[in-house]
Structure formats: C-alpha cells, structure tokens
C-alpha positions in Angstrom: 272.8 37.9 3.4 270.4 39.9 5.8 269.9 36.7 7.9 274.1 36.3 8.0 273.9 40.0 9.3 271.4 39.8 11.8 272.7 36.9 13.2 276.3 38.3 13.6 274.4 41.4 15.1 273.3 39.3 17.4 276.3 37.1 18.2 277.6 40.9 18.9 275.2 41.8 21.3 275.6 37.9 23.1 279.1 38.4 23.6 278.8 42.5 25.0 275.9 41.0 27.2 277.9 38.5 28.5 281.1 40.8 28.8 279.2 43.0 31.1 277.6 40.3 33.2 280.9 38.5 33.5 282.7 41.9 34.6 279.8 42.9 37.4 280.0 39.2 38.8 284.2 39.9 38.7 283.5 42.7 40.7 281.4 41.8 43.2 283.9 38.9 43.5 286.8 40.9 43.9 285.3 42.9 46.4 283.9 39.8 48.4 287.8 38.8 48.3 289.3 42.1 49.3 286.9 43.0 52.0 287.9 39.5 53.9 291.5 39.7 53.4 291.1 43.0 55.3 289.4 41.9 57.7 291.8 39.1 58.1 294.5 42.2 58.3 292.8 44.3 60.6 292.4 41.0 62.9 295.9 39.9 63.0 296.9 43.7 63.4 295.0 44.1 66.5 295.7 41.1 67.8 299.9 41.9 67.5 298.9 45.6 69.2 297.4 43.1 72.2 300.2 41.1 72.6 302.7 44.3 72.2 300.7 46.0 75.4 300.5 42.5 76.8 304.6 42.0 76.5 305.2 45.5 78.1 303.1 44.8 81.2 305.1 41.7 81.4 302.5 39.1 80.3 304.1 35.7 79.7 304.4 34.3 75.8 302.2 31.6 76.6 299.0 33.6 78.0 299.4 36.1 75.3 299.3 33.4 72.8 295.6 32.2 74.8 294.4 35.1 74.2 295.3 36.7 70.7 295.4 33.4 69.1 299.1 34.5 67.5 301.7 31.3 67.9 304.7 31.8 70.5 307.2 32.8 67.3 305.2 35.4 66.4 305.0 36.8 69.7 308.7 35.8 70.4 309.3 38.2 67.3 307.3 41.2 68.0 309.1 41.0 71.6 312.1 41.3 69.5 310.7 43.8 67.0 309.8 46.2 70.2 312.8 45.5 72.4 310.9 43.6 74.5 312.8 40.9 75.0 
C-alpha cells in the first residue's frame, strides 16, 4: 500500500513538473510568435505610410511598389483609401 502511494505521489509530481515545463516552453513560444507577427505589422505599416507620402508627391505605382515591396493593388488601394487617386 505505501509503495502504491509513493508511486502515485510521484506520478503527481511527474505530471505538475511537466505541466510547468510545457507552459514556460508555450510561452516563450507564444512570445517568439507574437513578437514576429509585429514586426511583420510594423513593416507593412511603414511601408503603406511610404507609399502614402510617395503617392502625394506624385510618385508613380510602379516605383513605389520598387521600393516598399507592397504589390500595385495595394498601392492602387491606399491611393483610393487617401483620395489619391
């Protein structure tokens, strides 16, 4: 009976162990994930304030996309977005 104990006591302390491992490596994870799809926001953000500034000054579609990378709809549609266009 003391062996069945001690065991489940340590089954117990296994699985809270491995709980708290598992959560730390989720977490570290999750903020692996979330920091690069921010970046990826930030990125795409600045590069639609370029081609907004760009537009105004009367840049054309294709040299905008050169140099913010964005595709000609996008920029067609921020030209749109700012009455641009």
């Amino acid at each position: 009976m003391e062996l069945l104990v001690r065991h489940n006591d340590g089954i117990r302390k296994g699985i809270a162990i491995g709980r708290k491992e598992g959560l730390a490596a989720g977490r570290k994870e999750g903020l692996s994930q979330g920091l690069k799809q921010g970046q990826a926001a930030g990125s795409q953000l600045r590069a639609q304030k370029i081609a907004v500034s760009m537009l105004e000054d009367k840049a054309s579609i294709a040299l905008i996309s050169k140099y913010t990378g964005l595709s000609e709809q996008e920029i067609r549609s921020l030209a749109k977005e700012h009455n641009l266009l």
